[in-house]
Every structure is written in structure tokens, then in C-alpha cells.
Residue frames as qw, qx, qy, qz and C-alpha x, y, z in Angstrom:
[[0.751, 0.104, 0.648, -0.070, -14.20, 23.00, 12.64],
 [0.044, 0.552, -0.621, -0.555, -12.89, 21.70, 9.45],
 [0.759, 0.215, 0.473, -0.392, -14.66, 19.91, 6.88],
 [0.170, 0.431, -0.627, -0.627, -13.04, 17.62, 3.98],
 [0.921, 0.242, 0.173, -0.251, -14.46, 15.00, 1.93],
 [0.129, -0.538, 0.762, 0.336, -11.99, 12.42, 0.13],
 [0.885, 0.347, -0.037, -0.309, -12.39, 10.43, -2.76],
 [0.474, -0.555, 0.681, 0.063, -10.61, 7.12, -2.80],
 [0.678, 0.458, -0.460, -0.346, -9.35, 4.97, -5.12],
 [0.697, -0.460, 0.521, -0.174, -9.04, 1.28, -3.96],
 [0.278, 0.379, -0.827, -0.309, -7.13, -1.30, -5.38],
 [0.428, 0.247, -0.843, -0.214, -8.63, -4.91, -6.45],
 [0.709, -0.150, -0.667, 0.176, -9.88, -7.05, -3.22],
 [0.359, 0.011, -0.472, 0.805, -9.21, -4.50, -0.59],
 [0.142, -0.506, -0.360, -0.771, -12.55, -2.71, -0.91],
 [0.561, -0.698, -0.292, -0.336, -14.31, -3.90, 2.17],
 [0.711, -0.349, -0.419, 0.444, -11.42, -4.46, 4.11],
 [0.115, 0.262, 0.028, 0.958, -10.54, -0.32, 3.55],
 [0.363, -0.508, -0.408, -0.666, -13.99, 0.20, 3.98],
 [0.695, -0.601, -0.392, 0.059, -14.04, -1.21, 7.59],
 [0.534, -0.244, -0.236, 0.775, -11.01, 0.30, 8.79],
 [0.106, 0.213, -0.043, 0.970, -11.71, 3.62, 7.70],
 [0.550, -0.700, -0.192, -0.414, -15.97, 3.28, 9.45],
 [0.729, -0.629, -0.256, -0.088, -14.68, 1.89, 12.30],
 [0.808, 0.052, -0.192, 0.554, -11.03, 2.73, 12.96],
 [0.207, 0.139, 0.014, 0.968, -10.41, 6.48, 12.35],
 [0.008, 0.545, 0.644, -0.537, -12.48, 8.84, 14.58],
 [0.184, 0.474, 0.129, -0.851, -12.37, 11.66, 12.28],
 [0.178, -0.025, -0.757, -0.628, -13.91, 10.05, 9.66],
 [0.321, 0.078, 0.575, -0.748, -17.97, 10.62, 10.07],
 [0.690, 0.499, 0.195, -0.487, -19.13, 9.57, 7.17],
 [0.219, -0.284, 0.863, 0.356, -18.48, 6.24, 4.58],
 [0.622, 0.587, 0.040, -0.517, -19.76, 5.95, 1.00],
 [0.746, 0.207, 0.621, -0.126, -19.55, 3.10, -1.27],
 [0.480, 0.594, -0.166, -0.624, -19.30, 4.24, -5.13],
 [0.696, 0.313, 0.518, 0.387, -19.47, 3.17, -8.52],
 [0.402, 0.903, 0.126, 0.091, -17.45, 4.79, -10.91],
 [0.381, 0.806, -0.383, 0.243, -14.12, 6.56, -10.89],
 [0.097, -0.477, 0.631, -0.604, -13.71, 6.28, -7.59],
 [0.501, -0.364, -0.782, -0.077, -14.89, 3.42, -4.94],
 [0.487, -0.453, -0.518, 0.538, -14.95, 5.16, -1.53],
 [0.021, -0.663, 0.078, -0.744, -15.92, 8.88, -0.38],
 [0.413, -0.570, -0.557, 0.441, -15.59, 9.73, 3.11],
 [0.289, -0.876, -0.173, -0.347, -16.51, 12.63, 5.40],
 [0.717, 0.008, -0.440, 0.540, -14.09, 14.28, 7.52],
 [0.414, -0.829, 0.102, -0.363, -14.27, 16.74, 10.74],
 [0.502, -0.036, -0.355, 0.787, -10.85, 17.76, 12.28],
 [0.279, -0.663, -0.165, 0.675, -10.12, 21.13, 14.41],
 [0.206, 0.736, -0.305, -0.569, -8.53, 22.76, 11.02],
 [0.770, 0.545, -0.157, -0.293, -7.77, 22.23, 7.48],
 [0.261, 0.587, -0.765, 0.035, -4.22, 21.06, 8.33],
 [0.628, -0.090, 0.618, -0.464, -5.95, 18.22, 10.30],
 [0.859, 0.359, 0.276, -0.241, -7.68, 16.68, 7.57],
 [0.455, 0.712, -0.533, -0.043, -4.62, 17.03, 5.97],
 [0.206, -0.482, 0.821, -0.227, -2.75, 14.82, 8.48],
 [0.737, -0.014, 0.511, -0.442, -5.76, 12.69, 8.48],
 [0.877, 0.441, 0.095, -0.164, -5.27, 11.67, 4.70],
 [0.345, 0.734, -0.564, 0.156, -1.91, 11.66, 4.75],
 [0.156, -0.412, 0.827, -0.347, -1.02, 9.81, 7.87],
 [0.523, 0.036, 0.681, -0.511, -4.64, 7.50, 8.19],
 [0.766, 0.443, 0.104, -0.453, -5.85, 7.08, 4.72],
 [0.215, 0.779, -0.582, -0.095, -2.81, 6.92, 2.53],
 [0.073, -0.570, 0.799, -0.177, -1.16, 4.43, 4.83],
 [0.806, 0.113, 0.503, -0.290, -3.95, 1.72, 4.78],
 [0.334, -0.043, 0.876, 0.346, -3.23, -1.44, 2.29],
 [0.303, 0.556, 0.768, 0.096, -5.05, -0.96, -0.65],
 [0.289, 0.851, 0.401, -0.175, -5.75, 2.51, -1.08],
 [0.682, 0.248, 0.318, 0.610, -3.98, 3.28, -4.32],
 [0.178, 0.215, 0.168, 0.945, -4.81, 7.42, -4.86],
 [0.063, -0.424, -0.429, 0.795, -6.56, 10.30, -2.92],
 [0.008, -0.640, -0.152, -0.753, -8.65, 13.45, -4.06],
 [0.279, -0.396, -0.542, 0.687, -9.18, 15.81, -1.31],
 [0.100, -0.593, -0.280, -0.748, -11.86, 18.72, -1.21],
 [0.149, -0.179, -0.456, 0.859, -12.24, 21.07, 1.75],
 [0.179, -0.790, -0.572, -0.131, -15.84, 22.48, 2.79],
 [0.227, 0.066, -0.131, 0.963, -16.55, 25.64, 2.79],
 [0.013, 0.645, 0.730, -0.226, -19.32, 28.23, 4.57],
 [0.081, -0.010, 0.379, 0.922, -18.94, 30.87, 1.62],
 [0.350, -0.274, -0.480, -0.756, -22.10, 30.42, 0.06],
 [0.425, -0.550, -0.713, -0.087, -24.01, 29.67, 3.49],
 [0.079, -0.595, 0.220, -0.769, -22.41, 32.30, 5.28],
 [0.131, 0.276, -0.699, 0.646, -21.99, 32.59, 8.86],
 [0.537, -0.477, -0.692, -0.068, -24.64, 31.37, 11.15]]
């Protein structure tokens, strides 16, 4: 299991309509976050692997009207170690 997190920039007007598609549209998205500040939008993401989440923001985020520019950050269980 892969975990990423993306920060989204939305453009203008498009906020809530992004905002619905990505709670209710895309499966691997588990988790949708509001902001103020740089960014308007963080999601949660849980694929199979890292190249997953890759596809996911590339092919699912990306491609939605409105969202103007990515960050991407991958989760790691370095510092919790293995379970």
C-alpha cells in the first residue's frame, strides 16, 4: 500500500466543483481538505504502489477543469518502522 498526499492549486470558481469530483468521483482518493493559503485543496491518496498515485495525479487530478498545479508527497513508514 501506497500513500501520497497532493496539494492542489485551483483556479478562480472551480473550487467546489473540484472539490466534489475529487470526494466523490475518484476511489483512491480517501481523504479531502479545504485550505487557506498557498494552496486550496489537499487530498489523501491509497493506491497498490507509488507508481499508482502517480497515475492517479496525473491521469485523475491533473485532467479535472480547474486544477491549475500539483505538489505531490509520498508517505513513508521510515520513522514508524515496520509493524
Amino acid at each position: 500500500m501506497a500513500i501520497g498526499f497532493a496539494l492542489l492549486s485551483i483556479s478562480p470558481l472551480h473550487e467546489k466543483e473540484v472539490y466534489n469530483t475529487l470526494k466523490n468521483q475518484i476511489v483512491e482518493i480517501t481523504e479531502v481538505h479545504p485550505l487557506f493559503g498557498e494552496y486550496d485543496i489537499l487530498v489523501k491518496i491509497e493506491c497498490s504502489d507509488i507508481d499508482a498515485v502517480g497515475d492517479v495525479v496525473i491521469k485523475k487530478i491533473r485532467s479535472l477543469q480547474g486544477v491549475m498545479d500539483t505538489k505531490t508527497l509520498i508517505g513513508t513508514k521510515s520513522l514508524a518502522g515496520e509493524p
